[in-house]
N, C-alpha and C positions, 0 to 999 in steps of 0.2 A: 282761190283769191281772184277776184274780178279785176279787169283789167284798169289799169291807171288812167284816167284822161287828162293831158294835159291841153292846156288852152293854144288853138291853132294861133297864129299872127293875126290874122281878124279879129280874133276875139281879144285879144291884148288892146288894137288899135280903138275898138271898141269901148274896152272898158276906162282907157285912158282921156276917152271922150266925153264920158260920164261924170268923173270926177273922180275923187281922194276918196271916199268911201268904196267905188268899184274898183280901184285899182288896191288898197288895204285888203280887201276878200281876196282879191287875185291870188294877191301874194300870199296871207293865209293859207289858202287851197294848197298853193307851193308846197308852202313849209309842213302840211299836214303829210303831203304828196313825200318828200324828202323823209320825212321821220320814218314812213312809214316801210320806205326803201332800204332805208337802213337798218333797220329792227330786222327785216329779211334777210339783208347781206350778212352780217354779225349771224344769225342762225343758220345760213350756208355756210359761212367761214366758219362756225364751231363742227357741224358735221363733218366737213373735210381734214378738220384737224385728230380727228377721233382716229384711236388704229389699239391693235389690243394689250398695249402699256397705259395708257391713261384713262380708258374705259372697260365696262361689259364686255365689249366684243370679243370673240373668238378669235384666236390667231392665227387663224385662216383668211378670216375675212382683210388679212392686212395685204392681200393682194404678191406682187411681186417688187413691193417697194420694203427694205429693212430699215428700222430706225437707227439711229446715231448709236456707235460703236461707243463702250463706256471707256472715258479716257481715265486714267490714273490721276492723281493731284501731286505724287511721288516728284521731286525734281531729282536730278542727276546730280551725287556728290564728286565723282570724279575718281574714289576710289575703288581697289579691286570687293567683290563681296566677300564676304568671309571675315575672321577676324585680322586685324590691323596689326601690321609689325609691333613690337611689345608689349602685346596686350599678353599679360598672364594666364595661361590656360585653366580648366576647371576639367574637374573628370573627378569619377567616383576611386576616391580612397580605399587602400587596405586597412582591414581593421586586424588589429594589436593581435587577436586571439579570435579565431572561424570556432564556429559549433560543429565544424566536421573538418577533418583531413582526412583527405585521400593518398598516399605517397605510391609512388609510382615508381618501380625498382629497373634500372638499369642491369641486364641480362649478357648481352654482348660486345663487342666493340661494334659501333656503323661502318669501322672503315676496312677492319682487316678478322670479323668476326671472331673474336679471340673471348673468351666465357670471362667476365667483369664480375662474379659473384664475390670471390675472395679479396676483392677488392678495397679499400677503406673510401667512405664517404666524402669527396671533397669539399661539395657544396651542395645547394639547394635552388633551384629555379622556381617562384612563387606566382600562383595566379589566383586568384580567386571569383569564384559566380554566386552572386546575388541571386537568392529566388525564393518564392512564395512557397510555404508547407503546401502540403495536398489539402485543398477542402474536405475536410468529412464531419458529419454532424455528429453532436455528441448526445448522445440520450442519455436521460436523466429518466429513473423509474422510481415514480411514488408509493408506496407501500401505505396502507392507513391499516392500522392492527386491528380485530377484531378480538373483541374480549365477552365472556359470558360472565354475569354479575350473582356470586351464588347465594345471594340474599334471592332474588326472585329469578333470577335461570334463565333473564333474557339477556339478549348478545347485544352489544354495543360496538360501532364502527368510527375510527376515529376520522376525524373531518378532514378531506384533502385542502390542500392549497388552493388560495382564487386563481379562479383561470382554469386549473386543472380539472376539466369535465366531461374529458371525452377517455374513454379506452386507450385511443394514442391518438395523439394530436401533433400541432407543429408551435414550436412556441415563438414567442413576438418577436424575437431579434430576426428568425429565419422567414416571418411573416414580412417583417420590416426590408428583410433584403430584395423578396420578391417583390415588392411594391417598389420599389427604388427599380432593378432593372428593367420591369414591366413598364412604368412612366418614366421613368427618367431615360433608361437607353435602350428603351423600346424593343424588348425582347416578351416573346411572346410567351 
């Protein structure tokens, strides 16, 4: 960018000498002079605004300056966290009838080891665990008969199921699970 000229004092006194047309240009010249200063400042002032959250740049190049810590918009209610005095709690229920009991036989006394076998039952202390069966896949095997026709003595094979065309394969639900944990929870 070539350097600016602005008009010395002489050259003012000059054109005010002249008249209304040399002093119009004067100012012109100014105003082109000013525009032109400022289109520069605005593109220095955007470079120095640059750091590597609002642009390209790398987050190295942001120096030893850190941007603005992110504040919360959360305001302070004043009470403890947790829930609130009489609020009614939630928790997972016993259900009426488990698919499995385990009972678990008292053998001893704990305090004075005295043998409890012939003992009569007095009560029961009940807990119960929630949990998922074991995964295991179920195969299914397709058999297609083959029959010999003794009008003319050739063998006929019946037609499998669609889809089914491989020796052993994996069918579409277990297809559909590996696609789900592959893209969705990114398991390789």
């Amino acid at each position: 960018m070539k350097p600016l000229q602005l008009p010395t004092e002489e050259e003012i006194r000059i054109a005010i000498g002249q008249g209304e047309d040399s002093i119009v240009l004067l100012v012109s010249n100014l105003l082109e002079v000013i525009s032109l200063l400022t289109v520069r400042v605005q593109s220095l002032e955007d470079q120095l605004a640059k750091n590597s959250s609002n642009s390209g740049k790398p987050p190295s190049s942001d120096g030893f300056k850190k941007g603005p810590q992110p504040r919360s918009l959360r305001q302070r209610s004043g009470k403890k966290s947790g829930a609130q005095p009489g609020h009614e709690g939630h928790r997972l229920e016993m259900v009426a009838q488990a698919d499995q009991v385990e009972v678990y036989q008292v053998k001893q006394c704990a305090h004075c080891q005295l043998s409890l076998a012939d003992q009569p039952v007095e009560g029961v202390a009940q807990r119960q665990v929630f949990e998922l069966p074991p995964l295991r896949l179920v195969v299914t095997e397709h058999q297609a008969e083959v029959k010999r026709c003794p009008g003319c003595g050739e063998s006929t094979q019946a037609e499998f199921p669609l889809g089914v065309t491989q020796l052993t394969q994996y069918g579409p639900g277990f297809k559909a699970l590996l696609a789900y944990l592959n893209q969705k929870q990114f398991i390789p």
